[in-house]
N, C-alpha and C positions, 0 to 999 in steps of 0.2 A: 303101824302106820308111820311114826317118827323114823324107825328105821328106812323106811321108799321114800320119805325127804332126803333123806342123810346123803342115798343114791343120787336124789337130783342133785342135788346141791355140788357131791362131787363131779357127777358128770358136766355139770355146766363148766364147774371151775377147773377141768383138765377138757374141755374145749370139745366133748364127747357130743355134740348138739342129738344125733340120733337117738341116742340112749337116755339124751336127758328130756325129747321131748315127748318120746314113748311112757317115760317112766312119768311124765306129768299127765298126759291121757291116761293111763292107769289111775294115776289119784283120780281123777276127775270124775274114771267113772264110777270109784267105788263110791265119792263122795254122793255122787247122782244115787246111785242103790241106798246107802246110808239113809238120803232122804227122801226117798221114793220120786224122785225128778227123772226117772229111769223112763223114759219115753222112746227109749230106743231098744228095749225089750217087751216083745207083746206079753199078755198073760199067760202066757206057756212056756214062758223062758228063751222064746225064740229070739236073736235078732231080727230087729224090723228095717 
């Protein structure tokens, strides 16, 4: 996880805005899985 900071962090700071706000949707959603706030996958693993 530290390391897909590292990523934002870089990407912000060579001006990458694409890369750096995909890579921030990434954390967010694993943070959502992490804590079960995942409301955007039904109980079958589908996106909803």
């Amino acid at each position: 996880m530290e390391q897909v900071w590292v990523c934002v962090v870089r990407a912000f700071e060579t001006g990458d805005m694409d890369r750096a706000c995909s890579l921030e949707r990434f954390l967010s959603a694993l943070e959502d899985l992490e804590t079960g706030r995942a409301n955007w996958v039904d109980g079958n693993g589908r996106l909803v």
